[in-house]
N, C-alpha and C positions, 0 to 999 in steps of 0.2 A: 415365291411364284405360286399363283393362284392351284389347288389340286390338280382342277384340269387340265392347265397348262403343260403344268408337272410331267401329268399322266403323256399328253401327247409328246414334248420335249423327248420324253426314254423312248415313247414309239419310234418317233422318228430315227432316234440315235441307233435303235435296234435296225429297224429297214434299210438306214444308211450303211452301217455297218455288212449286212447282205452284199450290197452292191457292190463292196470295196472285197468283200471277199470271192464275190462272182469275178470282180474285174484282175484277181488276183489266181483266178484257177486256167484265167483262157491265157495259154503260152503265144507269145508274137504278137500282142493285142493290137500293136502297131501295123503290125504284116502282111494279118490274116487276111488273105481275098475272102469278100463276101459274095453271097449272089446277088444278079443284079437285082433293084429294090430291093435291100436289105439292106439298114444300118449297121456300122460297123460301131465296135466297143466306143471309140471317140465321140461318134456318132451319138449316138444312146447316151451318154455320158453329159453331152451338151445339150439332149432335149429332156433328161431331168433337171439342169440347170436353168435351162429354159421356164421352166413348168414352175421351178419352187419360186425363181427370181421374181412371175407373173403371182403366187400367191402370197407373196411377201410385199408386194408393190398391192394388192388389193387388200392385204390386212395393213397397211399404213396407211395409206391414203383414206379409208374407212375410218381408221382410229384418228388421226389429225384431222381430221372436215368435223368431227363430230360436236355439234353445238351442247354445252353444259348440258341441257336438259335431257339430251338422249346419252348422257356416260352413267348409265344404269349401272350398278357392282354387280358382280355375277354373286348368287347367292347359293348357289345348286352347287355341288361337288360329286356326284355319281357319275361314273364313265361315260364318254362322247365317245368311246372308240367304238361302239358298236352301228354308230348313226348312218355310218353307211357299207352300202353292198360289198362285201368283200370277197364274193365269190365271184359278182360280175366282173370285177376289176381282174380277180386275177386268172381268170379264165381265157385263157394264149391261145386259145383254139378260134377265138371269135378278134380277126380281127379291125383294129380301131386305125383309122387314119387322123392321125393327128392336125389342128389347125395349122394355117399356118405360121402364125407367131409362137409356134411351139414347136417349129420342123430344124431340125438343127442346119449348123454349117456344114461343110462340109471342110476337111483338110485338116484339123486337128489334129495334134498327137495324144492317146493317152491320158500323157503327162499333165497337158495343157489343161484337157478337160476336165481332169480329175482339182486342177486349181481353180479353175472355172466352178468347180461343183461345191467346194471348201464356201469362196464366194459366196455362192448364193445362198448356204446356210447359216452363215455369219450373218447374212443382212437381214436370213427369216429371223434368229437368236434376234435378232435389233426390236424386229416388227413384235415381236412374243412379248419383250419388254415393254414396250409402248402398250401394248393391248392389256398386260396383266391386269387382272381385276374387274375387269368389265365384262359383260355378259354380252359373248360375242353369239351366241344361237339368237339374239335378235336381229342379225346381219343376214341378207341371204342373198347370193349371185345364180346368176346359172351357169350350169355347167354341160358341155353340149354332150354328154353321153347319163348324164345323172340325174339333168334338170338343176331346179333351185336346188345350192346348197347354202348352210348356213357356215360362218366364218368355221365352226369347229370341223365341220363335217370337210371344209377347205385344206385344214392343216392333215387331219385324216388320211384324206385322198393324195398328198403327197407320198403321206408311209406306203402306201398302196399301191398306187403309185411304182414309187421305188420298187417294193417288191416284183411286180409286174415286169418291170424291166429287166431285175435282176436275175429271173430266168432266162430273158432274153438273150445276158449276156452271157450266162451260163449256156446254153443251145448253141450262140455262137460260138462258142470254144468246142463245143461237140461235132459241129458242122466244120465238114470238110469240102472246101470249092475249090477247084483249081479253074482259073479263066482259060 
C-alpha cells in the first residue's frame, strides 16, 4: 500500500478504535433515553456509517470512471493528515446539522449498528485497494462545511470525523435524561 495510504488506513483504525471504546464506556447503550433532538449511541453509530459508506462510494466510483490518461501514480509520500482542519471538526461546541443522506435511521440496536459500521469499513478497505497508487489530491469534491476537498483530505475527515462523534458518544453516557 502506497505510504499515504498506509499512513491514513492506521488513522483511521486509530479513530475507529475511539468509537468502539466510547461505545464501550456508555452503560445501557441500548436504554439510555436521550433528550429530545439528540442521537442516541445507535443513532450516532449509523450516521458514521452513513458518512464512511458516502466516502467509500465517492473514492470508487472516482477511481473506476477514470480514463487511462488521468491514473496519474501518486509520487509524493509526506503526510496528508494535516490537510485538513482538525480543530474545526472537533470542536462540539459549534454545532453541525448534518445532510440528509447522512441523518441516520432511526430504531437500531447498538449491535446492529456497530455491524453496520464493520460494513462500511470493509467496503472503504475495498475502495483504498482500488485507489492504491494513484494520486488522489488531484480529485477534489465538496464538502458543505469544508468546501472543495481533495480524495485524501475525504478519507482524513472520516478519522475526524469519527473522533468528533466519539465524544459524542462519550457525553451521551455522561448525560442523564429521564423523559
Amino acid at each position: 500500500m502506497h505510504p499515504r495510504l498506509h499512513e491514513i488506513d492506521g488513522f483511521l483504525d486509530q479513530r475507529r478504535q475511539e468509537v468502539l471504546t466510547a461505545v464501550a464506556s456508555v452503560h445501557d447503550a441500548d436504554g439510555r433515553a436521550v433528550p429530545p433532538g439528540t442521537w442516541s449511541v445507535a443513532a450516532v453509530l449509523d450516521h458514521l456509517r452513513l458518512t464512511e459508506t458516502g466516502v467509500s462510494k465517492l473514492l470508487h466510483v472516482t477511481v473506476s470512471r477514470l480514463p487511462a490518461e488521468a491514473r496519474v501514480p501518486e509520487t509524493e509520500t509526506d503526510s496528508v493528515l494535516h490537510r485538513v482542519d482538525h480543530t474545526k471538526l472537533a470542536d462540539r461546541d459549534r454545532r453541525v446539522v448534518a445532510p440528509a443522506m447522512v441523518q441516520p435511521q432511526g430504531g437500531l440496536a447498538v449491535a446492529d449498528a456497530l455491524a453496520g459500521l464493520d460494513a462500511s469499513r470493509a467496503a472503504l478497505r475495498n475502495s483504498l485497494r482500488e485507489a492504491d497508487g494513484l494520486a488522489l489530491g488531484n480529485f477534489s469534491y465538496p464538502h458543505p462545511m469544508f468546501g472543495p476537498l481533495d480524495l485524501y483530505q475525504w478519507l482524513v475527515f472520516i478519522g475526524l470525523h469519527e473522533s468528533r462523534h466519539a465524544c459524542q458518544i462519550r457525553e451521551l453516557g455522561e448525560t442523564r435524561f429521564d423523559p
